[in-house]
ROVO-522828 format. One record per residue: residue in one letter; y, x, z of N, C-alpha, C, O, CB in turn. Coordinates in steps of 0.001 Angstrom, whole numbers, padded with zeros to 6 digits, always signed. Glycine has a CB too. Example, Ala and Ser with C-alpha at 12.3 -4.5 7.8 and 13.67 -1.06 7.14 Angstrom:
% residues 2
A-005690+013190+007800-004500+012300+007800-003300+013200+007800-003319+014236+008465-004473+011308+009046;S-002250+012850+007080-001060+013670+007140+000030+012900+007870+001138+013409+008039-000598+014084+005725;
This chain:
% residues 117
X+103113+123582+101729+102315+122432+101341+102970+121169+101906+103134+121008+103115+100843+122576+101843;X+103395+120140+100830+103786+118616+101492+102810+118060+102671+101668+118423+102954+103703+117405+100238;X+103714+116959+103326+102467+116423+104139+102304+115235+103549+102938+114564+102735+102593+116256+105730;X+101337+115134+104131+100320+113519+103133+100828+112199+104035+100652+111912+105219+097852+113553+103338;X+101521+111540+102968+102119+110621+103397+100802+109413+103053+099813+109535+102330+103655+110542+102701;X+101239+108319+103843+099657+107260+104188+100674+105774+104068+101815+105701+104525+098582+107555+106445;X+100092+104879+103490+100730+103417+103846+099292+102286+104679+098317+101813+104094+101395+102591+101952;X+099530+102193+105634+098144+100853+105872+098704+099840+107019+099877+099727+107373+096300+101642+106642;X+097671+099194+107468+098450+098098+108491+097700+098567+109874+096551+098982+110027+098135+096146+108058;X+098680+098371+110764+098621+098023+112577+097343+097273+112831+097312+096082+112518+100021+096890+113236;X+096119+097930+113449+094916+097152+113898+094892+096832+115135+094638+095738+115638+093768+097743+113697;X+095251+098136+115783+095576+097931+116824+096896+098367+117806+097882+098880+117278+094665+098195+117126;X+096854+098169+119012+098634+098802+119717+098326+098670+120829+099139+098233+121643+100276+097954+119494;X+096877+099061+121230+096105+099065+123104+096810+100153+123770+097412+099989+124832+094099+099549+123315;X+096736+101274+123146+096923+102517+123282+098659+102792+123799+099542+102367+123054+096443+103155+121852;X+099013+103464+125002+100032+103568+125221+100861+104945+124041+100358+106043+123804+099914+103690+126750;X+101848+104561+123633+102843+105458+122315+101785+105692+121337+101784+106701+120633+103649+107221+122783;X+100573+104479+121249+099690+105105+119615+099362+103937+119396+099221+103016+120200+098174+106293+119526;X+099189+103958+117929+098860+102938+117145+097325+103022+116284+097289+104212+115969+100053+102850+116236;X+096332+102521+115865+095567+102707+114837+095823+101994+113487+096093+100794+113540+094421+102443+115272;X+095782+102445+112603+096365+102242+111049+094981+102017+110439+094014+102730+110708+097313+103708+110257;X+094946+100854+109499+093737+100652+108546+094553+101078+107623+095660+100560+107481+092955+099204+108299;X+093965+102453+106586+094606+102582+105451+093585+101972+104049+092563+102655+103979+095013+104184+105414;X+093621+101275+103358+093060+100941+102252+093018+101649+101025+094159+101725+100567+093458+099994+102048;X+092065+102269+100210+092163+102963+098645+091210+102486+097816+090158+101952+098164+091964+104531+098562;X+091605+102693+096668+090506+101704+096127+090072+102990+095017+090962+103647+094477+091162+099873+095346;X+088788+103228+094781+088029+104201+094463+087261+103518+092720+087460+102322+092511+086899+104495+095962;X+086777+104002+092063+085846+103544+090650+084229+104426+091024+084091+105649+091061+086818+104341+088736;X+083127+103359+091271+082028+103802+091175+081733+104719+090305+081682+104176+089202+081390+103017+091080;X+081479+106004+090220+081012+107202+089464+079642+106301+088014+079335+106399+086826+080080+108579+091019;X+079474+105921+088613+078089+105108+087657+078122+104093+087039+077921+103930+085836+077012+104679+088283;X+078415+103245+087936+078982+101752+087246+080045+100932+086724+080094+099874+086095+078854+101093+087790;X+081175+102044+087345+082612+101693+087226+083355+100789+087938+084530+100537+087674+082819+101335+086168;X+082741+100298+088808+083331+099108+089559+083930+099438+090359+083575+100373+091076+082642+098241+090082;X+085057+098789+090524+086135+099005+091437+085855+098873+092955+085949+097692+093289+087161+098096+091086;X+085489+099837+094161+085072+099870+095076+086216+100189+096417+086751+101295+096496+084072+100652+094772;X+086483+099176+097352+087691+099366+098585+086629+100524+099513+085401+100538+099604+088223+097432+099716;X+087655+101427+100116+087146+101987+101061+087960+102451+101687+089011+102911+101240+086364+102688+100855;X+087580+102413+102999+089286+102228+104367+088720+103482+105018+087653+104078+104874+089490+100346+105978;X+090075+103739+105988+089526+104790+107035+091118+104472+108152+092335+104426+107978+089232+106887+106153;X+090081+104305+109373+091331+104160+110475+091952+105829+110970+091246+106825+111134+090592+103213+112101;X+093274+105752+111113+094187+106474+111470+095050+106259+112832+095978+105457+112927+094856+106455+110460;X+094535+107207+113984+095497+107439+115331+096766+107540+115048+097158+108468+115757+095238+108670+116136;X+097690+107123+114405+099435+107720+114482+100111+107261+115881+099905+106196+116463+100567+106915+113070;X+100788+108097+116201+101746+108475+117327+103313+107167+116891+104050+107182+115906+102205+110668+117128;X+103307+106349+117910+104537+105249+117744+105024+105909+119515+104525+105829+120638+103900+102952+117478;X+106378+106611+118853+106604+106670+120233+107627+106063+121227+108047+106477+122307+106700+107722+120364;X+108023+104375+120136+108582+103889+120956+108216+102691+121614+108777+102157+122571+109485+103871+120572;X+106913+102224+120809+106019+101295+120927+106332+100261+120328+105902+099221+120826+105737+101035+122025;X+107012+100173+119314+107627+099227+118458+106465+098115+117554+106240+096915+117714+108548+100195+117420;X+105921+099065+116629+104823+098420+116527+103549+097448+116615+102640+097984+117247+104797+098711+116564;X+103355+096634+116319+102303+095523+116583+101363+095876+116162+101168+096997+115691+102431+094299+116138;X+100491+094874+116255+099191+094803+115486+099794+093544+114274+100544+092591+114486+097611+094255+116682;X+099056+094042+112828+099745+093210+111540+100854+093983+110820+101003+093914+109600+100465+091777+112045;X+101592+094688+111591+102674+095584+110807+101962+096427+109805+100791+096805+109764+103537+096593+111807;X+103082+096645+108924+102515+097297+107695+103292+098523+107965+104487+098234+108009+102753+096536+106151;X+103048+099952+108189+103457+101251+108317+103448+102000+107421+102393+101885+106797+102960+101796+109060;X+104245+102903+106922+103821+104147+106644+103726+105271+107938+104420+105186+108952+104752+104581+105576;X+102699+106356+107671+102372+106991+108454+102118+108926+107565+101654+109336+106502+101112+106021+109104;X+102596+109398+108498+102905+110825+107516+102479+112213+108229+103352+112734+108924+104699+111001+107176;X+101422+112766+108145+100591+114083+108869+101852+114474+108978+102904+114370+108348+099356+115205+108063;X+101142+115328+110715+102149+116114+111607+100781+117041+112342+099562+117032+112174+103315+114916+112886;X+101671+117760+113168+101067+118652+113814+099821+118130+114930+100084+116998+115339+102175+119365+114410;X+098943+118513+115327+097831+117823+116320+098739+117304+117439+099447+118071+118092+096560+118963+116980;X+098704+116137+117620+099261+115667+119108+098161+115536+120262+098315+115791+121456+099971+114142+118985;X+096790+114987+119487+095685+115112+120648+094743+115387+120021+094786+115756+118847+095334+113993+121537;X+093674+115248+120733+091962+115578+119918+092390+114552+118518+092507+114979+117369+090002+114720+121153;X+092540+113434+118857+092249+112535+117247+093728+112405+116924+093847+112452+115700+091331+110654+117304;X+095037+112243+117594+095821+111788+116486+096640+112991+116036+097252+113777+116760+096719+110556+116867;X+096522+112992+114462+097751+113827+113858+098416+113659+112535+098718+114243+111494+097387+115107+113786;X+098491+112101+113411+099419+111390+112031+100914+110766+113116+100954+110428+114299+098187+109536+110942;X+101728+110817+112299+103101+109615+113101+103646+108714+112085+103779+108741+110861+104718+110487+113767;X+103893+107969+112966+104799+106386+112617+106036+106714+111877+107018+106597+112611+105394+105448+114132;X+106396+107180+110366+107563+107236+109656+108644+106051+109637+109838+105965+109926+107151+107475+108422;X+107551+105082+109107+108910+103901+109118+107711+103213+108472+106858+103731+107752+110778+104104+108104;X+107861+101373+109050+107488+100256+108613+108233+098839+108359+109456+098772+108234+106677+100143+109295;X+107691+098128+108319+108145+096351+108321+106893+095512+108503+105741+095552+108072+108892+095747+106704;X+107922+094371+109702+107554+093868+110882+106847+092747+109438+107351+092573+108328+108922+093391+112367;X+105346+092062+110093+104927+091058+109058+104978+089635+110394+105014+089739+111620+103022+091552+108124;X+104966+088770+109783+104875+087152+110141+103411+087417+111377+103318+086856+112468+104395+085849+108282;X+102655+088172+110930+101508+088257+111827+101804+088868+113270+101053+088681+114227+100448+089093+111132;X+102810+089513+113317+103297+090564+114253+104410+089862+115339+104610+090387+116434+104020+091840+113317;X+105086+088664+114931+106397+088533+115533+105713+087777+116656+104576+087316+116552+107692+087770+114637;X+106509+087674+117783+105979+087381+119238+107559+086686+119616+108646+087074+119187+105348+089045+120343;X+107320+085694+120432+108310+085141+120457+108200+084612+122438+107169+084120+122895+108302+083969+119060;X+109157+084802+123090+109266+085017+124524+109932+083557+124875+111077+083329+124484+110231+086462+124971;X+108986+082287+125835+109366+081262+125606+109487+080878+127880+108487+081068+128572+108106+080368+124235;X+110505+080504+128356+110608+080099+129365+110308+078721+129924+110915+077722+129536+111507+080405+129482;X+109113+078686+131081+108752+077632+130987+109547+076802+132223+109606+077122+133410+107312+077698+130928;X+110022+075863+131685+110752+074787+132425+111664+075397+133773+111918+074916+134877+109565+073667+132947;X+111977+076549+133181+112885+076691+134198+112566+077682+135344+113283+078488+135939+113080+075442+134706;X+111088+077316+135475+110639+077654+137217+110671+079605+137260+110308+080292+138215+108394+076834+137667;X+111205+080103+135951+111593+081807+136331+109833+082591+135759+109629+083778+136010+112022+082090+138780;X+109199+082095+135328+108224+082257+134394+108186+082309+132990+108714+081498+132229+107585+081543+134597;X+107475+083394+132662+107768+083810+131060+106536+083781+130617+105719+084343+131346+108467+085286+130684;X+106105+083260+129560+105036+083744+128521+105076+083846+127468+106015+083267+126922+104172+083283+128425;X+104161+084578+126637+104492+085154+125242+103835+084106+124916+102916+083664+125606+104075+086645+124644;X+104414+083350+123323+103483+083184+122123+103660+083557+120914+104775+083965+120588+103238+082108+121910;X+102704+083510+120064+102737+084116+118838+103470+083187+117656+102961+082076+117805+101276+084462+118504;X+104211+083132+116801+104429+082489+116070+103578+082196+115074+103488+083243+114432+105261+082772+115837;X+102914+081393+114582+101876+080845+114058+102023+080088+112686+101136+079980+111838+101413+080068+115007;X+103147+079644+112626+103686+078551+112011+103244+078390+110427+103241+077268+109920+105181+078673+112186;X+102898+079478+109721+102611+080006+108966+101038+079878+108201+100611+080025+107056+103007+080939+109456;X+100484+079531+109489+098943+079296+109430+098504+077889+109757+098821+077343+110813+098211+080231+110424;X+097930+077443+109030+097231+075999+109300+096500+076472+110924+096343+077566+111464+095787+075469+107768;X+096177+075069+111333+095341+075137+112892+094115+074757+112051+093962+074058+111049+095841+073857+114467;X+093306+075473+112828+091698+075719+112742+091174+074100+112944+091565+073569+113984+091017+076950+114175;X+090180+073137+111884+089825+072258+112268+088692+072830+112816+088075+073842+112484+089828+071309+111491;X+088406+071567+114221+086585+071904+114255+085808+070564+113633+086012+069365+113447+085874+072145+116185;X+084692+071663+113422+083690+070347+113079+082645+070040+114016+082272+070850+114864+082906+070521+111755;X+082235+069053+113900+081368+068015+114994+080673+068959+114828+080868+069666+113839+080750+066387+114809;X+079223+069383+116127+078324+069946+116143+077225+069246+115084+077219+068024+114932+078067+070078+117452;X+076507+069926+114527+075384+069055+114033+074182+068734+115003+073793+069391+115969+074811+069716+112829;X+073623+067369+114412+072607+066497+115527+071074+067227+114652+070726+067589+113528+072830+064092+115422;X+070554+067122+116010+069275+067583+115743+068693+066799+115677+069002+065896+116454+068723+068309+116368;X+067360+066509+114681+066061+065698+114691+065229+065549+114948+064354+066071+114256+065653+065508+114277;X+064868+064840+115975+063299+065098+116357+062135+064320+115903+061002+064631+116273+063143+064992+117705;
């Protein structure tokens, strides 16, 4: 029997060598016909920790690795949401991550609204 190969995206990457996968399918209501999404998250095994959260994976059944995961990390590509970029600050031997963003408008805020009394 083949194994069931899966495509979805990186939700999460908390987990030391595991990843959780949102896989997406899209189903036809038995009754109405309407085209209905329905997801299911997937434990796959990344065992080099490559992976982000935002990556788009394929993921391909394997043998039980633990109680929940028994899927692994075949092969993906890295998305704009995922890239992390390692920036030194002024010198003083301090590192922090930021995310590259560039891609996304910045969030306006809006004024609170005034109450009436």
């Amino acid at each position: 029997m083949p194994r069931r190969v899966l495509e979805g995206k990186v939700v999460s990457d908390k987990c030391d060598k595991t990843v959780t996968v949102l896989v997406e399918r899209r189903v036809q209501d038995s009754v109405y016909g309407k085209i209905i999404r329905r997801s299911a998250k997937y434990a796959a095994h990344d065992e080099t920790n490559q992976w982000k959260t935002g990556d788009l994976v394929t993921i391909e059944e394997c043998r039980p690795l633990s109680k929940s995961k028994n899927w692994r990390v075949v092969s993906g590509k890295v998305t704009g949401e995922s890239q992390v970029k390692t920036v030194d600050d002024a010198g003083n031997g301090k590192k922090s991550v930021k995310r590259d963003l560039s891609d996304k408008k910045a969030a306006q805020k809006k004024p609170a609204a005034k109450k009436e009394k």
